[in-house]
C-alpha positions in Angstrom: 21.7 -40.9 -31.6 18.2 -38.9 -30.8 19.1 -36.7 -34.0 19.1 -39.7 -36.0 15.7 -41.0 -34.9 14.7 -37.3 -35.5 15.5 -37.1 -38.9 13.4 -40.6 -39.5 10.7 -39.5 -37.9 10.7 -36.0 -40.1 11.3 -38.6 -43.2 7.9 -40.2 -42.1 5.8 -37.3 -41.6 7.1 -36.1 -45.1 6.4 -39.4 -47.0 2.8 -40.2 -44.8 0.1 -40.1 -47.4 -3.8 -39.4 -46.9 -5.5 -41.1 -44.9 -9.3 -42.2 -45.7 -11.8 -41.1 -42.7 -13.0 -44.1 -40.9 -17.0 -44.4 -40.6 -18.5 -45.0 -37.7 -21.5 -46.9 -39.4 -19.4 -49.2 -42.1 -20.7 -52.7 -39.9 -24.5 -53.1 -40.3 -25.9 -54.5 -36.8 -26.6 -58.1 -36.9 -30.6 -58.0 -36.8 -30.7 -55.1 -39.4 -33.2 -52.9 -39.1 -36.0 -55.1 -40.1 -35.9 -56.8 -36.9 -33.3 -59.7 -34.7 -31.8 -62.6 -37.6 -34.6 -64.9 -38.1 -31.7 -68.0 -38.3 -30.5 -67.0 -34.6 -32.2 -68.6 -31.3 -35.3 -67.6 -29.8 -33.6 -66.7 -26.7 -31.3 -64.1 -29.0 -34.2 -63.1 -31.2 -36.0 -62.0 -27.8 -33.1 -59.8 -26.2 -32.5 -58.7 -30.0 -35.9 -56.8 -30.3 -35.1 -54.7 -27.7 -31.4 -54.4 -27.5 -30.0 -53.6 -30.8 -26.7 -53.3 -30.1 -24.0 -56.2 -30.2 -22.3 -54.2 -27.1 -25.3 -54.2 -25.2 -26.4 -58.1 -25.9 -22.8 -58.8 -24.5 -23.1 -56.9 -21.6 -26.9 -58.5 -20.8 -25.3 -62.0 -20.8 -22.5 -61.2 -18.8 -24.8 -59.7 -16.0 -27.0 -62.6 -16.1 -24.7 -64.8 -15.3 -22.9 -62.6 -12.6 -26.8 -62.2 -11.0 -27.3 -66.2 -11.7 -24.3 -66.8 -9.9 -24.4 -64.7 -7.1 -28.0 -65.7 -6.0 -27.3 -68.9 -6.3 -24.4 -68.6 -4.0 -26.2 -67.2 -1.8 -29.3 -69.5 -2.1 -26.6 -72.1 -1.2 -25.0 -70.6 1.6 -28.6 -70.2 4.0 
């Protein structure tokens, strides 16, 4: 039985082809490099100009909230 998926797996390794390198840079950021997307909100365009990332814009947001939230828990609980 494990001989058999041996001799499959030695097929697959024998018939695999190449493989095209993957680019890191293939996706151009949203803004570009001319500046944020003049179509997006003002709130976007302003966190755009200085993070350029789509990672980093996510991660912002989320820590907003998590600091909007929490203060105003505890705003709430005095």
């Amino acid at each position: 039985m494990a001989g058999r998926g041996v001799a499959n797996l030695a097929k697959l390794m024998a018939r695999a082809g190449p493989v095209a390198p993957r680019t890191r840079g293939a996706l151009p950021l949203r803004g570009g490099h001319e500046g944020p997307d003049p179509n997006a909100p003002k709130w976007e365009q302003a966190v755009r100009s200085v993070l350029r990332k789509d990672e980093h814009v996510v991660f912002a947001v989320i820590a907003f909230w998590g600091v909007a939230i929490y203060g105003g828990k505890a705003a709430l609980s005095k």
